[in-house]
Each structure stands twice: as C-alpha cells, then as structure tokens.
C-alpha positions in Angstrom: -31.8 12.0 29.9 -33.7 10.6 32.9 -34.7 7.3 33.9 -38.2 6.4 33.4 -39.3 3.3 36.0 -41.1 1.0 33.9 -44.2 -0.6 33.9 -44.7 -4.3 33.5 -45.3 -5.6 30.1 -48.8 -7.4 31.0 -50.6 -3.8 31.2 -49.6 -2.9 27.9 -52.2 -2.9 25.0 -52.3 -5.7 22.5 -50.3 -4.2 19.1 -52.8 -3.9 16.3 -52.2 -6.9 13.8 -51.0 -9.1 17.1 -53.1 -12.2 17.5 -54.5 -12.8 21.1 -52.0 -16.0 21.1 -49.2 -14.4 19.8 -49.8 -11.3 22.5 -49.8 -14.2 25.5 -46.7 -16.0 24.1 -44.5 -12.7 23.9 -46.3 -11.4 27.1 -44.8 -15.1 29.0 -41.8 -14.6 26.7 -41.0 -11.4 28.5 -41.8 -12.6 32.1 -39.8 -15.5 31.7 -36.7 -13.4 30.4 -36.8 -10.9 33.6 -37.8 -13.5 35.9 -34.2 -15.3 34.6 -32.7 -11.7 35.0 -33.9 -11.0 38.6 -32.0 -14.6 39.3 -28.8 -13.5 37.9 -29.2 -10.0 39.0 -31.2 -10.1 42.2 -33.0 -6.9 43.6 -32.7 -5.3 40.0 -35.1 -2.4 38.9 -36.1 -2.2 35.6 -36.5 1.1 33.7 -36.7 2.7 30.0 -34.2 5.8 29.4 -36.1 8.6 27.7 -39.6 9.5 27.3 -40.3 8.3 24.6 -39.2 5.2 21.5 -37.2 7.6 19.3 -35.1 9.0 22.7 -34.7 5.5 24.4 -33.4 3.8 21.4 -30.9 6.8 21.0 -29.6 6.6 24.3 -29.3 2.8 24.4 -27.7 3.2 21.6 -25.2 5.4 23.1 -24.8 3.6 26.1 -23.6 0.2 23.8 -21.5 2.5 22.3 -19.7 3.1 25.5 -20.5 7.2 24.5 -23.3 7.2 27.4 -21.8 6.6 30.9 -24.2 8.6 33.2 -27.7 9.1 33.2 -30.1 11.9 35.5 -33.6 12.5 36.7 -35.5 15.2 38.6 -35.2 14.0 42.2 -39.1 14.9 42.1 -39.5 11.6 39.5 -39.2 9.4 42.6 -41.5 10.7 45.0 -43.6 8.2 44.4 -41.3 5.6 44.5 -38.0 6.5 46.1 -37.4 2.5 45.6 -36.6 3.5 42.0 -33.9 5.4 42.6 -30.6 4.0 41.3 -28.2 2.8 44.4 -24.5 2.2 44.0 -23.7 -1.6 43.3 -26.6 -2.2 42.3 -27.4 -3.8 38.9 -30.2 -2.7 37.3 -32.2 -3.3 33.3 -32.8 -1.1 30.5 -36.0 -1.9 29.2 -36.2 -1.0 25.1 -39.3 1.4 24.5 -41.1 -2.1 24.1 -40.7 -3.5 27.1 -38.1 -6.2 25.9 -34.5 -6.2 28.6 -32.5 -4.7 26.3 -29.0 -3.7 29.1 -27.8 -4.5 32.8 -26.0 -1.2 34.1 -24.1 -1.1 37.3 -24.8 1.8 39.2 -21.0 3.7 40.1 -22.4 6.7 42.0 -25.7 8.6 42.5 -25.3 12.3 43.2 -27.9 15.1 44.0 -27.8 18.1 42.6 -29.3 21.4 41.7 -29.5 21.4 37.4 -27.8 24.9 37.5 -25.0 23.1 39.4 -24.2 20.1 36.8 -20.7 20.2 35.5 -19.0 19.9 32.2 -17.9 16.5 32.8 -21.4 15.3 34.2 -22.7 16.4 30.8 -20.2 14.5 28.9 -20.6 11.7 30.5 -24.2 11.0 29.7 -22.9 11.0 26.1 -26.0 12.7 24.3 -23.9 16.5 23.7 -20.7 18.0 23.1 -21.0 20.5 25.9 -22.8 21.8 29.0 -24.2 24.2 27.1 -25.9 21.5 24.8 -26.9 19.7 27.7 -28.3 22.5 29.4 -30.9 22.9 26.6 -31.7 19.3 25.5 -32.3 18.7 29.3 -34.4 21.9 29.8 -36.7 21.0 27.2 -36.8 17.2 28.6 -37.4 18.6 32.0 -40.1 21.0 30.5 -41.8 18.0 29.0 -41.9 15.8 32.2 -43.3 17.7 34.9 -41.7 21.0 34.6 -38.3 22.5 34.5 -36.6 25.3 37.3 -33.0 26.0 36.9 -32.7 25.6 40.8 -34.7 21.8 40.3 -32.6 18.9 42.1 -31.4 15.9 40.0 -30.4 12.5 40.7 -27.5 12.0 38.8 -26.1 8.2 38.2 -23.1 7.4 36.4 -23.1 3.4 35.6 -21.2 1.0 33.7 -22.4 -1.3 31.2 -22.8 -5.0 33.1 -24.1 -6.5 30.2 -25.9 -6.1 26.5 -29.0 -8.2 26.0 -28.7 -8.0 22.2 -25.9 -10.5 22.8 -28.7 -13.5 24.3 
C-alpha cells in the first residue's frame, strides 16, 4: 500500500499521560536520530507506509521480513509535492506510525502506471497478497479511502530494497 509523506514529529500532539518534559526529550530524541540519518543518508525523504498504525506496522513488518519488496501510490498523492516521489538510488526512511525511523529503503525503480495495468508480479512483490486478484481488492478499498479509487487511476509504483533496519540501533 502507498507511501504516505510524513509530517515532522514536532506538530504532533502531546500523548495523554506524557509529561511536558518527557514530550520535549522524545520530540529532541527524534530530531536528533533523523538529523544523524539525513548525514548518513543525505537527501533522504521520510514517509509512513499505510494509512493508518495497524497497516504501517503490517507492512513494515513485511518489508523486515524480506516478503514486501515494492510499494505504490496514486500518482495524484504527489501533486502537492512531486519532491516526495521515490527516485531510483535514492535512500529513503520508514517512519513507524509514531514518527520514530523505523527502515532505510533503496529505491530500485519507479514505474507509472494505470491500476488496471499492474501485473501479477508487481502485486507479489509488495508482499501484502497471494494474487493480483487480492491485490486488486485490498488496494481498491485503500484507494477508495484516500482520495478516491478509478480502475484507469495512475500509480507510482517503487520496488526497493531494504538498506537498513532501525530496530537493529
């Protein structure tokens, strides 16, 4: 499922039950950790997969599993931001739901295409279904949720290796 660009940790609420201090340590916690990140991965974006905690965890998840191996978005998504959109060589981080780095991908190759055009093997790769078929409906519904779904809508589709898992810091 799609890559969601993310938003800086500082313009997130306080947690209920976090202390202002303990909200300012973890807030300069973060910057520190993707201002040390940018240095050993200059130019990198950051983004969440998913749209939500339950779906990023799942496809991180996948992804340190070595299942997930591609990733997509409407082409749309970036409008705003055609910055965002994943170039080849370039590292980029998965964010967790959170905010915390939680993976550097490589980008391999972007492709556009038309949703009614993805393959079997494009659907496999992102790791989340046994078949297109699977794929096709998971990603309609996604689609449907997140600005609207046409079978004829144009996706940018990444495939990326894993550069690195945070976990492991």
């Amino acid at each position: 499922m799609g890559r969601v660009l993310y938003t800086h940790p500082e313009v997130r609420t306080r947690p209920s039950g976090m202390g202002e201090e303990t909200f300012w340590k973890r807030i300069t916690q973060l910057t520190d950790e993707m201002e040390d990140l940018q240095v050993t991965y200059p130019g990198a974006g950051t983004f969440r997969f998913g749209d939500n905690k339950a779906l990023s965890d799942q496809l991180i998840a996948l992804v340190r599993e070595g299942k997930k191996r591609a990733t997509c978005d409407a082409l749309s998504a970036f409008g705003d931001d055609p910055a965002a959109m994943p170039v080849a060589g370039r590292c980029d981080i998965a964010a967790n739901w959170d905010g915390t780095p939680a993976l550097v991908i490589r980008t391999l190759r972007v492709d556009q295409v038309r949703f009614c055009d993805v393959t079997q093997e494009m659907a496999l790769a992102e790791g989340e279904n046994d078949d297109l078929a699977g794929w096709r409906a998971d990603h309609e519904k996604y689609f449907a949720r997140n600005g609207g779904f046409d079978p004829e809508m144009m996706l940018v589709f990444e495939h990326f290796e894993l550069v690195e898992d945070l976990a492991d810091r």
